[in-house]
PyMOL CGO cylinders between C-alpha atoms (Angstrom):
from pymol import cmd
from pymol.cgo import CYLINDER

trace = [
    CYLINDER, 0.00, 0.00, 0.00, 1.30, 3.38, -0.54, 0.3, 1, 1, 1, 1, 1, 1,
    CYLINDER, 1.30, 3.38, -0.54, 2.56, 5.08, 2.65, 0.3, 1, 1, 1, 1, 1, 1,
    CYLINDER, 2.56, 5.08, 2.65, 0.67, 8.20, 2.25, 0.3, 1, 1, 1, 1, 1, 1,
    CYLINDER, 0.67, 8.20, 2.25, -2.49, 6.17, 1.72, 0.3, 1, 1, 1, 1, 1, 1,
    CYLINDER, -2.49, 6.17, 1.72, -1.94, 4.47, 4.18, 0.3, 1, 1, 1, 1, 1, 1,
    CYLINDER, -1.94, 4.47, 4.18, -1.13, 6.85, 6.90, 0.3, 1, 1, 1, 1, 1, 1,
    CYLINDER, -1.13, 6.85, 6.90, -5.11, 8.50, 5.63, 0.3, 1, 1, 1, 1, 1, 1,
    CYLINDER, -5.11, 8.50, 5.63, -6.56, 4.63, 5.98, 0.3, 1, 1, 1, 1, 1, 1,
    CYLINDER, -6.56, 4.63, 5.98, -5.41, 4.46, 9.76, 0.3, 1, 1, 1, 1, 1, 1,
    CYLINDER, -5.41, 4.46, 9.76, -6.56, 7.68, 10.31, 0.3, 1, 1, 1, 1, 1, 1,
    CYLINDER, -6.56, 7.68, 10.31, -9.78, 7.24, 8.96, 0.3, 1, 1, 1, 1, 1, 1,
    CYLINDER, -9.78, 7.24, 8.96, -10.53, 3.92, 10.78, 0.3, 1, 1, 1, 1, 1, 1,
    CYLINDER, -10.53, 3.92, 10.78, -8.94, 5.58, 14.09, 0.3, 1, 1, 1, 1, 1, 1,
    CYLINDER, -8.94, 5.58, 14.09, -11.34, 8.49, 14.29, 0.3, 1, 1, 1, 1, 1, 1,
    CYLINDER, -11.34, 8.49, 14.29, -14.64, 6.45, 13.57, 0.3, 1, 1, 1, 1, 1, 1,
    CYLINDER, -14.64, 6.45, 13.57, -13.15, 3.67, 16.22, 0.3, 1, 1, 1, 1, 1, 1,
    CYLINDER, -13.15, 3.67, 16.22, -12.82, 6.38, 19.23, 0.3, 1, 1, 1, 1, 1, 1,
    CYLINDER, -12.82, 6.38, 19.23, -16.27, 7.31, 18.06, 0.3, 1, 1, 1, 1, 1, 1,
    CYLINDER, -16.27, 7.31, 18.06, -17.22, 3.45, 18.82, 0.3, 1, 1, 1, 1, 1, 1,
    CYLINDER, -17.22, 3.45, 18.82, -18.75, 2.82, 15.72, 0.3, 1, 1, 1, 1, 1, 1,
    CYLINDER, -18.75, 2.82, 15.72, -17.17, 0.56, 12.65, 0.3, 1, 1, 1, 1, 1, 1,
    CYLINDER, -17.17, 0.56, 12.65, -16.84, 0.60, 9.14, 0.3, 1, 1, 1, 1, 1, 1,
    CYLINDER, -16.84, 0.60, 9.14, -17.14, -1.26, 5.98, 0.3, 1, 1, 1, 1, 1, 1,
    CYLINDER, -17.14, -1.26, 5.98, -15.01, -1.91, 2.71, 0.3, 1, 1, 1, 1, 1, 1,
    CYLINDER, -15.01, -1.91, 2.71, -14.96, -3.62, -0.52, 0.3, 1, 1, 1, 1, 1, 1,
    CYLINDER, -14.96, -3.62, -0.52, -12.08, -5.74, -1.75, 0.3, 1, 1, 1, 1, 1, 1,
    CYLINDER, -12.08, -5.74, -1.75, -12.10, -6.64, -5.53, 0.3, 1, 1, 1, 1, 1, 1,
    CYLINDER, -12.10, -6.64, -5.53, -10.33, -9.74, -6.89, 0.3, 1, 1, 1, 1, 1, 1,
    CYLINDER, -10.33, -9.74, -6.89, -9.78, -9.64, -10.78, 0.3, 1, 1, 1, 1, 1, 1,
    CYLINDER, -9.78, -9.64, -10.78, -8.42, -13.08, -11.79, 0.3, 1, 1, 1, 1, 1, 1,
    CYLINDER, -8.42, -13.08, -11.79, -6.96, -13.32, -15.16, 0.3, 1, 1, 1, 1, 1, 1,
    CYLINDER, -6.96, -13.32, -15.16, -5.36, -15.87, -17.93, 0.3, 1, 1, 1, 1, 1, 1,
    CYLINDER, -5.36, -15.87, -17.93, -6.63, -18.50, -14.99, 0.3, 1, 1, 1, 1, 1, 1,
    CYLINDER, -6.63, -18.50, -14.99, -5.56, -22.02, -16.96, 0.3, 1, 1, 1, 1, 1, 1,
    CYLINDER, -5.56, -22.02, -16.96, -8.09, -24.07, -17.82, 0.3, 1, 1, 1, 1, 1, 1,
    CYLINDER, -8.09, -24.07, -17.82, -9.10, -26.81, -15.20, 0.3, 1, 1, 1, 1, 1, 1,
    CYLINDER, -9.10, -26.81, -15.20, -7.39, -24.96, -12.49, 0.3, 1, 1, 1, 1, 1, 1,
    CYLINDER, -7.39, -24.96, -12.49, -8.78, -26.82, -9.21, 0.3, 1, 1, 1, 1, 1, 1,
    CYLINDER, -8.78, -26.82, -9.21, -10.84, -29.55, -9.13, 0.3, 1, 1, 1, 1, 1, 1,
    CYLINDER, -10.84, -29.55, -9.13, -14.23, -29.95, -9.98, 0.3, 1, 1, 1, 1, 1, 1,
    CYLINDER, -14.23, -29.95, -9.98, -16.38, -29.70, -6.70, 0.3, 1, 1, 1, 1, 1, 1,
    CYLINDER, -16.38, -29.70, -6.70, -14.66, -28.90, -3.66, 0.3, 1, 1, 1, 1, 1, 1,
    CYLINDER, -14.66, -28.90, -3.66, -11.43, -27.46, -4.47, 0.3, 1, 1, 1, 1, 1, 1,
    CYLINDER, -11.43, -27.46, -4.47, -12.61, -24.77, -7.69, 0.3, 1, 1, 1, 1, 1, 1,
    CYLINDER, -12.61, -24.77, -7.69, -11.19, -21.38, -7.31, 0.3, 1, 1, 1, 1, 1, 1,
    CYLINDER, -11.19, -21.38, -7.31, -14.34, -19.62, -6.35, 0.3, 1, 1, 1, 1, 1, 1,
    CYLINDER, -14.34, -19.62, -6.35, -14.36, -22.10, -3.40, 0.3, 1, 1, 1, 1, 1, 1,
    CYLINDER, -14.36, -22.10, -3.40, -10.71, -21.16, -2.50, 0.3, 1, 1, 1, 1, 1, 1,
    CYLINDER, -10.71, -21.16, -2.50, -11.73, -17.80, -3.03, 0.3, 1, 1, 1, 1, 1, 1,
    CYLINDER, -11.73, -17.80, -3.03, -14.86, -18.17, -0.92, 0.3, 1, 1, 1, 1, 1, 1,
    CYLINDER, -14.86, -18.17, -0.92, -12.81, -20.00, 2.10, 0.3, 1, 1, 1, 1, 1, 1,
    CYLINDER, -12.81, -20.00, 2.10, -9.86, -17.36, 1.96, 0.3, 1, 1, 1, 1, 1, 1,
    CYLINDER, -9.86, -17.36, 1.96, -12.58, -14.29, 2.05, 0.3, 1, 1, 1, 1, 1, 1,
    CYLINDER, -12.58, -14.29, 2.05, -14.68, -16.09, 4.97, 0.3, 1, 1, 1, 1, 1, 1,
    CYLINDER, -14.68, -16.09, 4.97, -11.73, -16.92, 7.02, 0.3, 1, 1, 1, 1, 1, 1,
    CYLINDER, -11.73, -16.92, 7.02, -11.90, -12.98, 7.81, 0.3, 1, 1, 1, 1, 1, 1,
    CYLINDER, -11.90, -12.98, 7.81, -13.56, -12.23, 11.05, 0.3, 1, 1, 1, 1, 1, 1,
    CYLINDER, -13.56, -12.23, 11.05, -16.00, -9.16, 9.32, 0.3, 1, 1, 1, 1, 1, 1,
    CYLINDER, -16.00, -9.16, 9.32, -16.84, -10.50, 6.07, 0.3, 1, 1, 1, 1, 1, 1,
    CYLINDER, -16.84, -10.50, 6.07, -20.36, -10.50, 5.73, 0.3, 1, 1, 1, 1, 1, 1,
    CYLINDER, -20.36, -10.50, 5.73, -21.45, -11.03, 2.08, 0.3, 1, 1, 1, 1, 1, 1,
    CYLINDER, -21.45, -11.03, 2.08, -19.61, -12.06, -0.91, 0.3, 1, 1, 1, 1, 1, 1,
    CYLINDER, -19.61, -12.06, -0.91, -20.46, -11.97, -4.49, 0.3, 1, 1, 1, 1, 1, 1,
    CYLINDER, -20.46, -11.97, -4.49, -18.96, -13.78, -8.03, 0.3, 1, 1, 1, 1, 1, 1,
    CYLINDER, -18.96, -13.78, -8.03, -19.42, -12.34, -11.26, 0.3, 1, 1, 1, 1, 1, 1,
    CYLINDER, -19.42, -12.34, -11.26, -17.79, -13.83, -14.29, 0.3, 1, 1, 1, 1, 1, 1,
    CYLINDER, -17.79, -13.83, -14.29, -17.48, -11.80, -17.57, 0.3, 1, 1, 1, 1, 1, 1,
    CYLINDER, -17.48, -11.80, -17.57, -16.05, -14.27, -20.37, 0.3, 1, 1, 1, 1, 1, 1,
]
cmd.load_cgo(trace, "trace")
């Protein structure tokens, strides 16, 4: 992350947390030339390593897939 953006991030999140309230986000995942076949067919596809990865965080409360081909 850049260090100035960074340094506005923390100060952001650090003013509404003394206020005791939270805050949200959104994190975008572009995934491209992805080879053919990559994972396997049921349990181990990418979304479903994608899905595990994003749920593993504590505040994640809704995900959603879109595919342009």
């Amino acid at each position: 992350m850049h260090i100035h953006t960074h340094a506005r991030t923390h100060a952001a999140i650090n003013k509404v947390r003394t206020r005791g309230e939270s805050c949200g986000g959104e994190v975008t995942c572009v995934v491209r030339r992805c080879p053919k076949g990559l994972g396997t067919p049921v349990f181990s596809k990418l979304e479903a390593e994608l899905a595990l990865a994003m749920m593993s965080l504590p505040a994640t409360k809704v995900g959603r897939w879109a595919s342009r081909l």
